[in-house]
C-alpha positions in Angstrom: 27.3 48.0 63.4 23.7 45.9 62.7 23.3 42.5 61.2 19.6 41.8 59.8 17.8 38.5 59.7 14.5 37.6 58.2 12.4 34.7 59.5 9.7 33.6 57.5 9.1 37.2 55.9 6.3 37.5 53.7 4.8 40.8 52.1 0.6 40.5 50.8 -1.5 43.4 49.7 -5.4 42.5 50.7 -5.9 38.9 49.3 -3.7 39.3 46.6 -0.5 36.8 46.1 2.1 37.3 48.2 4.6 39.8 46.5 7.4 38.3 48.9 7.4 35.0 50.1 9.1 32.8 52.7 12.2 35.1 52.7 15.1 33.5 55.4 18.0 35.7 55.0 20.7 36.6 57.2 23.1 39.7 56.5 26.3 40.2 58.3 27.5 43.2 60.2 29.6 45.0 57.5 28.4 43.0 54.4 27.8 44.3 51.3 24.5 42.8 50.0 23.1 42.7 46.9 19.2 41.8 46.2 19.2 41.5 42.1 15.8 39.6 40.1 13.4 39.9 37.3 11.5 43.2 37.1 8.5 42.2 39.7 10.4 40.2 41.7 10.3 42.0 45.2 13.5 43.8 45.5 12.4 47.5 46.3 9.8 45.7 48.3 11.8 43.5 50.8 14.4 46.7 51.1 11.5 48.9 51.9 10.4 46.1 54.3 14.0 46.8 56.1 13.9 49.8 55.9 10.1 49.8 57.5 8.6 51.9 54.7 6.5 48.2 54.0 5.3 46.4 56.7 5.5 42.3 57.0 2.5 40.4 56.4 4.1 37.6 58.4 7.5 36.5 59.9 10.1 38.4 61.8 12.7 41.3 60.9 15.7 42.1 63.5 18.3 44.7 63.0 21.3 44.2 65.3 19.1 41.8 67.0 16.4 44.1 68.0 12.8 43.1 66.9 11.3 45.5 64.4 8.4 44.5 63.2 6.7 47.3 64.6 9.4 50.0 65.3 9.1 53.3 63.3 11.5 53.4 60.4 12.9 56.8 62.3 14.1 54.6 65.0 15.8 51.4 63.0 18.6 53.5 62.5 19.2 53.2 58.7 19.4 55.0 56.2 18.3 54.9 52.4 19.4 56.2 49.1 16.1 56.6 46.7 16.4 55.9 42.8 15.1 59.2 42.4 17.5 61.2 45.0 14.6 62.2 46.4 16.3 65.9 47.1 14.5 69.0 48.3 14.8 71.6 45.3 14.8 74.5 47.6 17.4 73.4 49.7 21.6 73.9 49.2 23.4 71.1 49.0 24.3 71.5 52.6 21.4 72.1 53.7 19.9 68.5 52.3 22.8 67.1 53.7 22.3 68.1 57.0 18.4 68.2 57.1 18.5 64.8 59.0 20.6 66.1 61.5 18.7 69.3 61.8 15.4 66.8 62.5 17.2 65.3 65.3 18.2 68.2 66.8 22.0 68.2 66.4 24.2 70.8 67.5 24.5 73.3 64.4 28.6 72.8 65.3 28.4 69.2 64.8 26.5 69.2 61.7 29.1 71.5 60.0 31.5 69.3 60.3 29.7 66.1 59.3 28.3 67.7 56.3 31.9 69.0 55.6 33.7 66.1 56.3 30.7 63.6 53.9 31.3 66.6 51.5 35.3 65.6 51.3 34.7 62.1 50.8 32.2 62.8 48.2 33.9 65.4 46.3 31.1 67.5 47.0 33.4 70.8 48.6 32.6 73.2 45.9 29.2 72.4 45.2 27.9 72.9 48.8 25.9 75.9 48.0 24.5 74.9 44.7 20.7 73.8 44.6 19.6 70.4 43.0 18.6 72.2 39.6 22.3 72.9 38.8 23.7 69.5 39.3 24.2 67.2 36.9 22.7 63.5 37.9 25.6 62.0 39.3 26.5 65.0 41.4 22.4 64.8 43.2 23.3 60.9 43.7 26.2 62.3 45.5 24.3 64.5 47.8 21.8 61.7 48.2 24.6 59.4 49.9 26.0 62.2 52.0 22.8 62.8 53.0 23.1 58.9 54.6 26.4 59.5 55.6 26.1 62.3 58.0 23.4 59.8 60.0 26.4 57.4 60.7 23.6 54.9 60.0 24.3 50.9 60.8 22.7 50.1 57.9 22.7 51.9 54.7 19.6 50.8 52.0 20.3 52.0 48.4 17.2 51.1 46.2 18.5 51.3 42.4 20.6 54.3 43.1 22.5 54.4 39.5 19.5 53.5 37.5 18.8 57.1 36.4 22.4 58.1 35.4 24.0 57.2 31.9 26.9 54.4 31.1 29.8 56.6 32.4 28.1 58.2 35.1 27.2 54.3 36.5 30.5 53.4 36.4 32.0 56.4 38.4 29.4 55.9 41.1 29.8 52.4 41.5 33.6 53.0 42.1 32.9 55.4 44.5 29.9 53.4 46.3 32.7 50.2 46.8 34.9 53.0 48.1 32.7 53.9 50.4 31.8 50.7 51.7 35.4 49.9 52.6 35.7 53.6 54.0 32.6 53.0 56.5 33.5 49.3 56.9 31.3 49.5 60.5 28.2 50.0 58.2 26.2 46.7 56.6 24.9 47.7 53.0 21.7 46.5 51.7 21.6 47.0 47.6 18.8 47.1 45.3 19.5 46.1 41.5 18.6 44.3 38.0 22.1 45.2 36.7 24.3 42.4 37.0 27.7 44.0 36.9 26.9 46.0 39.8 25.6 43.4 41.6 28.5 40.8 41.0 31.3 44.0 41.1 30.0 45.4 44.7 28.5 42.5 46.5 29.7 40.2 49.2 26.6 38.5 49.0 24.3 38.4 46.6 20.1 37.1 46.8 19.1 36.3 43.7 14.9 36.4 43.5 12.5 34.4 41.7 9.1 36.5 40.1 5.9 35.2 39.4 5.6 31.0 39.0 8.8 30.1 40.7 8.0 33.2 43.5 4.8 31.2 44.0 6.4 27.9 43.8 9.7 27.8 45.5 9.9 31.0 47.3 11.0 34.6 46.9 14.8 33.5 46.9 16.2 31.4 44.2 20.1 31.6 45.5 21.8 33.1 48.0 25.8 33.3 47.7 29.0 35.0 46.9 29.3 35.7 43.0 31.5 34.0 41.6 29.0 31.0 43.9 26.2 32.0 41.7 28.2 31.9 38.5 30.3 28.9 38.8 27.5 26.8 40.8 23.9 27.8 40.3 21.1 25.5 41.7 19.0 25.9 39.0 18.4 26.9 35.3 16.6 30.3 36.4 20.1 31.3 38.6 22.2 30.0 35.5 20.5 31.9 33.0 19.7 34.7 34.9 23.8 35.4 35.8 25.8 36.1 33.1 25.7 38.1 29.6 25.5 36.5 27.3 23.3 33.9 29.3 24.3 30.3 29.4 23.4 28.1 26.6 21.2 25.1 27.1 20.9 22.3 25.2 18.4 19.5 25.3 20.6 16.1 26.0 19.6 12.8 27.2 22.2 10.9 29.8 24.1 7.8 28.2 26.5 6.8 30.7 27.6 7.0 34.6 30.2 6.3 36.2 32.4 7.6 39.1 34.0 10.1 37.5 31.2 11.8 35.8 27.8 11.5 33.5 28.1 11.5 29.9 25.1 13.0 27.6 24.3 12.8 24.0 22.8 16.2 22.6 19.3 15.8 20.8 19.3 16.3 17.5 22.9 15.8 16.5 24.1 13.4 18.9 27.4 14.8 20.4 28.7 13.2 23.5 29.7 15.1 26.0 31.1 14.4 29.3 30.4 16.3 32.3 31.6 16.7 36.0 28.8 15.7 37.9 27.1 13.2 40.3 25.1 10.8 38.8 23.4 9.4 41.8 19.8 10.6 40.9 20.6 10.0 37.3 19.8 7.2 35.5 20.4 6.6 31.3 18.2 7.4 28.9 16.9 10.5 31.1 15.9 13.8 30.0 18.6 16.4 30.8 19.5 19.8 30.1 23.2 20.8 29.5 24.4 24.1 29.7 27.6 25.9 29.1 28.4 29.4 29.6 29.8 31.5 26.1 33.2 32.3 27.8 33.4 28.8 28.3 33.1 27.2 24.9 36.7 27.2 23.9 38.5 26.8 20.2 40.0 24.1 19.6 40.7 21.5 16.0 39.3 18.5 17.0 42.2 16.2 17.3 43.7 17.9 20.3 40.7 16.7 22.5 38.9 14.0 23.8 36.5 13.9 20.7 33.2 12.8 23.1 33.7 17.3 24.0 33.5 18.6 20.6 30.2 20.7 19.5 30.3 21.4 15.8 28.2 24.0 14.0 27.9 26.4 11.3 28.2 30.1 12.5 25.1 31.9 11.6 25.9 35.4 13.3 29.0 37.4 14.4 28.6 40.3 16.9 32.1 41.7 16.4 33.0 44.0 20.1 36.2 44.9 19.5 37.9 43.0 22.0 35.9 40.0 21.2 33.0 38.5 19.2 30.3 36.1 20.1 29.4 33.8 17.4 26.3 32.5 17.1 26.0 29.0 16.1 23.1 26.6 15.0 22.3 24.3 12.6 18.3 24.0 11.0 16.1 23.1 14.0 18.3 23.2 16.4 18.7 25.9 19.7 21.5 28.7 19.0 24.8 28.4 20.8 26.9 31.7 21.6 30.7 31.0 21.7 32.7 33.9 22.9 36.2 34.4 20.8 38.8 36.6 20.1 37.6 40.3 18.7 40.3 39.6 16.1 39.3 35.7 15.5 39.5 34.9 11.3 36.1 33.2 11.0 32.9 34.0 8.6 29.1 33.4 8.9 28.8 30.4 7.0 32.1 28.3 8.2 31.3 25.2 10.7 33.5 25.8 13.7 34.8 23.1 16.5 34.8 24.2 20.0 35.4 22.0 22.9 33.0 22.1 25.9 35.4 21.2 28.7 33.6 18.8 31.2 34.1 20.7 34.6 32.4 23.7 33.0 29.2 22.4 32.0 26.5 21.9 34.0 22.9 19.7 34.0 19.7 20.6 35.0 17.3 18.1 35.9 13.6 18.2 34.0 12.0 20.6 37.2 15.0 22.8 36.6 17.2 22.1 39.5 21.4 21.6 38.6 22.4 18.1 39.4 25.7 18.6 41.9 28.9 18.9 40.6 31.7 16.4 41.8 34.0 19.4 42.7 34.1 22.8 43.7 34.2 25.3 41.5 37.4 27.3 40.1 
């Protein structure tokens, strides 16, 4: 078992801009966590920092405590799964398996029997003497992660392992990687992704990182938290429209009213009033504001069966029929599109002006420098 902590991390090539910055991070012993950003945002390149295939510019790594700034990444005792396998073409399927072990000088005994036994796990019994050209991707993913397994590694580092492998195939893995996880519970998992369903699906934790402006501004993290964390509560318009598909839809509003319970905001352009659940202690009325609301939380409603200051009227100008639901899109002339989710089988038409109700604890408000103005409760 190995925790990790970073203090202070930062990653620079020559005098360039620091590619990672300010990282504090703390991973558990047994956690599951998920680094997911913007293309450019650092991912590989703080997991490769871990993994001591980057070194740090500045700050501190420890892996189960031990300082390893300068340790070899041989002796840190992980082990990583490549986006692109990373298999040796000329070798069995056993034999990339057990190539680590052979390196290390393991009794031939021994590695027979942790190739056979990752090979069970993996489903991997009747492909052991098969060579990488006759598997299909997900099978050479598959003989990446043994690969890992047979190290009995305390940390495992997977750097966009299901990138390269089609819908289905994604989906199978990701199963079998949460499997896993829960089979070698003594191992900490450190995941690389920009696919959000595998990162809110697998992950304990998730650190959510900033690219470019905000990187250079505020940090390489944005949020760190659970998932549901991130979705319910993000601290700031970047982590609220970066989780979730569709993304959360924000409206410009300026604040009318405070009080105890709440803030109340009237929407530019049209003028609805909406209410929302949050502290209006750095608020003041009149102020700029950004509301948002998330599509699956926009719900149907005819407007006398609600408090009328949550209603958001508008014409739908697009229907993106799914099946087992639709997201309508609504706007009026110069104003921002809303998404609504609804029903797949909901009787509605591009052209007719819908009422949906915006429920209070569900929105959220983001200040004018982006930051989410605390909510008066916790989340659902």
């Amino acid at each position: 078992m190995a925790s990790i902590s970073l203090q202070g991390a930062q990653k620079s090539y020559g005098d360039h801009q620091p590619v990672i910055r300010n990282v504090d991070l703390e991973i558990g012993e047994n956690e599951f966590c998920v680094f997911l950003g913007p293309s450019g945002c650092g991912k590989s390149t703080l997991l490769r920092m871990i993994a001591g295939l980057e070194d740090l510019s500045d700050g501190q790594l420890k892996i189960g405590g031990r300082l390893m700034n300068d340790v070899p990444a041989a002796e840190r005792g992980v082990a990583m799964v490549f986006q692109s396998y990373a298999l040796f073409p000329h070798m069995t399927v056993f034999e990339n398996m057990a190539f680590g072990l052979k390196l290390a000088k393991t009794p031939t005994a021994t590695i027979a029997a942790k190739v056979n036994q990752a090979a069970r796990i993996l489903q991997l019994e009747n492909l052991l003497d098969r060579y990488p050209k006759a598997l299909s991707g997900g099978q050479r993913q598959r003989v990446a992660i043994g690969r890992a397994i047979v190290r009995e590694p305390g940390v495992f580092l997977f750097d966009e392992p299901l990138s390269n492998l089609d819908a289905t195939l994604r989906g199978q893995t990701r199963i079998e990687i949460a499997r896993l996880h829960k089979q070698f519970a003594a191992a900490s998992v450190v995941y690389v992704t920009h696919d959000q369903i595998e990162a809110m699906t697998l992950a304990d934790k998730i650190v959510l990182l900033h690219a470019g402006k905000d990187m250079e501004q505020h940090g390489s993290i944005a949020q760190i938290g659970a998932p549901l964390t991130l979705y319910h509560r993000p601290v700031s318009r970047f982590v609220a429209g970066f989780i979730g598909s569709p993304r959360m839809n924000f409206l410009p509003a300026q604040v009318s009213a405070i009080d105890s319970a709440g803030v109340e905001v009237a929407l530019d352009q049209t003028g609805e009033k909406l209410r929302v659940n949050v502290s209006g202690d750095q608020l003041k009325p009149g102020q700029a504001v950004t509301l948002g609301i998330r599509p699956e939380h926009l719900e149907s409603a005819p407007p006398s069966a609600v408090p009328p200051t949550q209603i958001i009227r508008r014409p739908i100008s697009l229907i993106e029929a799914l099946g087992e639901h639709s997201y309508l899109h609504l706007n009026a002339p110069e104003q921002p599109v809303l998404i609504a989710k609804a029903p797949g089988d909901a009787t509605v038409k591009v052209g007719e002006t819908v009422s949906f109700v915006a429920p209070a604890h569900a929105c959220h408000l983001f200040t004018e420098n982006g930051f989410a103005v605390p909510h008066l409760e916790s989340h659902p």
